[in-house]
C-alpha angles and dihedrals in degrees: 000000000000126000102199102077090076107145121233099222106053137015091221087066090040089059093045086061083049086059093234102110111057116190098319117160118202120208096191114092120272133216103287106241123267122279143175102251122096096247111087122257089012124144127218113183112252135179096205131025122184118199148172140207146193134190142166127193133195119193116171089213099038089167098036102252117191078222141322088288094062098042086053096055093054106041100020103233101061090236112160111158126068137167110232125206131205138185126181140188131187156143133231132204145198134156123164109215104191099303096348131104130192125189134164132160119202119182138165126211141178129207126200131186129210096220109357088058091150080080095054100126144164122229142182137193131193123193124178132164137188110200099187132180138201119197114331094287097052129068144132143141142261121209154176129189128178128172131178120201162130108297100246110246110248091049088090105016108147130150085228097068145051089208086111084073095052122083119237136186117213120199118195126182124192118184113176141157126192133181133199127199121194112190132157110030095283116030145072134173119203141185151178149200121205132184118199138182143174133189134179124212093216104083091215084063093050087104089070082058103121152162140200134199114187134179126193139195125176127169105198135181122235103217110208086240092064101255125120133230111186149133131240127214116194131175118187128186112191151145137092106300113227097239091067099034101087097224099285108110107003123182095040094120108107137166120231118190123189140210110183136151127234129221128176110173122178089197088184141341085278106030123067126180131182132182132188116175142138148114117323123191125193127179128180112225086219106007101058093161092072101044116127133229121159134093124300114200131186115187119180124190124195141190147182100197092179125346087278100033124087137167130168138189128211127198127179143148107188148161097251132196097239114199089204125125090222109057137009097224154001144222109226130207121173157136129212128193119200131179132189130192124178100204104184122344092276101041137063136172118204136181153170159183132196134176121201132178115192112195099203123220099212104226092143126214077200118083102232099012114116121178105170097148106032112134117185115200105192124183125188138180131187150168128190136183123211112185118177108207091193136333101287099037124057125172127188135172128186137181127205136174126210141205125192118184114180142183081240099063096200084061093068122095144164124223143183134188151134140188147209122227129194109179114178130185133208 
């Protein structure tokens, strides 16, 4: 977990970068995004908006200790806590051409911490989109989306190395372009192509060093009540190639194909329910004792208990990219609880709690390091606030607490933190 990817637009997304909201979907209505106008939560039509943001962030286990002593075999003094500050600058674009529209959103930030300041760093995203249309029956979009940062913590925590106390820049890098076709009255196919890769700045994590090219096809039914039966085709081609690897893990690359049913059922004006599940294969071109073939399942709930309550359920066991030194992959079990409440127009609580088990599969980016029968059992809780003074300035703050209980036992840790947001727009 890793507290520096808060978003500077909602606190439900900025608990989501605390780790404490997992794929809940919330069917009360949200705070409307920020506009220009002088009524709160309206929306003018801009081309450009320009923004910033600031954040700062305490945890009291930044890099994710068993305990002091730990921390203090590994970095000498047994400091665990740190307050973290962010400040962030961007633009963001959208322009509608006919039937076209263009978006992007670039932005800088710099982080900068009170005791760990080996980490201070500077990162950037980028984000456009071309949602483009052809006719009335034909449409898709076209997209690009690169991001520069601090490698989030417990990406490469391991009681054999001391990498947690360097810092380390990730760059990923997603292209992708998708197209969806309705014809008839009730149907529509659909498919995609994406691109990803991820590099590390360490060279001993270069081995963690990957790339995916997937391709997806679906074919759905559009019910008359508004609610969707399909299937879903999908075809990924992954790993580290060797070429890149440095020698340090060779033979990771795999191919995974899919075969999973989609249900989205609007069981009423208030209830929603959705369901993606099948059959998922996964086989290693070198390591063929840890491929994977068995089911993967996602099931949301949702709910709109008044016109300002909201709660929602998840529900998933899936084959999961882990960025971890230890293992390739996981096999992910968990449950996840979310609330919202809009308690006046300006003002919305929100929280969460989630439980997750990840059984490893122990291909390791670490010569040496096994970990075939690690099983990690993590538990989180959060609550955040979001207030909007009025319709260019929002500010937000949560708190969350984690627990992390693992077969290895050095790998567990407790943590507890919480942050304040001011996002303001021009």
């Amino acid at each position: 977990m890793y507290p520096l990817h808060i978003n500077r637009c909602s606190t439900a997304r900025a608990l989501s970068a605390l780790s404490i909201i997992s794929g809940a979907v919330f069917t009360v209505p949200a705070f409307a995004a920020m506009g220009t106008g002088d009524t709160p939560g309206a929306v003018t039509p801009r081309a450009v908006t320009p923004y910033v943001d600031y954040t700062v962030f305490y945890e009291d286990n930044l890099l994710r200790f068993y305990d002091s002593a730990a921390a203090k075999i590994a970095e000498g003094s047994g400091q665990m806590s740190d307050t973290v500050r962010r400040a962030t600058g961007g633009l963001r674009f959208s322009e509608q051409i006919s039937q076209q529209h263009f978006t992007a959103d670039i932005s800088l930030n710099r982080s900068s911490f009170d005791h760990f300041n080996q980490f201070d760093n500077t990162g950037e995203d980028l984000l456009a989109n071309w949602n483009w249309h052809i006719g009335n029956n034909l449409e898709g979009n076209a997209s690009t989306n690169y991001s520069e940062s601090l490698t989030p913590f417990d990406s490469f925590r391991t009681v054999q190395s001391n990498l947690p106390l360097q810092g380390n820049v990730r760059r990923q890098w997603t292209n992708s372009i998708d197209a969806g076709w309705r014809f008839g009255a009730d149907w529509r196919m659909h498919g995609a192509i994406t691109h990803y890769q991820l590099s590390y700045d360490l060279d001993a994590l270069h081995g963690s060093d990957q790339t995916q090219d997937t391709t997806e096809l679906g074919l759905d039914y559009l019910a008359p009540s508004s609610s969707t039966i399909g299937v879903q085709l999908r075809h990924i081609r992954g790993g580290c190639p060797d070429s890149d690897c440095h020698g340090l893990v060779l033979g990771t690359n795999y191919i995974q194909n899919e075969v999973k049913g989609k249900i989205d059922w609007q069981v009423s004006g208030k209830s929603r329910i959705q369901f993606l599940g099948g059959w998922v294969q996964r086989n290693y071109d070198t390591f063929s004792s840890e491929n994977f073939n068995g089911t993967n399942a996602r099931l949301i709930g949702t709910w709109a208990a008044t016109g300002k309550i909201g709660v929602a359920i998840n529900v998933w066991r899936e084959v999961s990219a882990v960025a971890d030194l230890t293992a390739n992959y996981a096999l992910v079990h968990g449950v996840s609880l979310g609330g919202g409440w809009d308690v006046t127009s300006k003002l919305r609580i929100e929280s969460s709690f989630n439980i997750e088990q990840r059984d490893y599969n122990g291909v390791a980016v670490l010569g040496g390091v096994t970990t075939a029968t690690r099983i990690d059992r993590d538990r989180k809780a959060g609550l955040g606030l979001t207030y909007l003074p009025y319709s260019h300035l929002q500010l937000s703050a949560a708190i969350f607490h984690e627990t992390l209980n693992s077969t290895i036992t050095q790998l567990g840790f407790r943590a507890n933190g919480a942050h304040v947001n001011a996002h303001y727009e021009f």
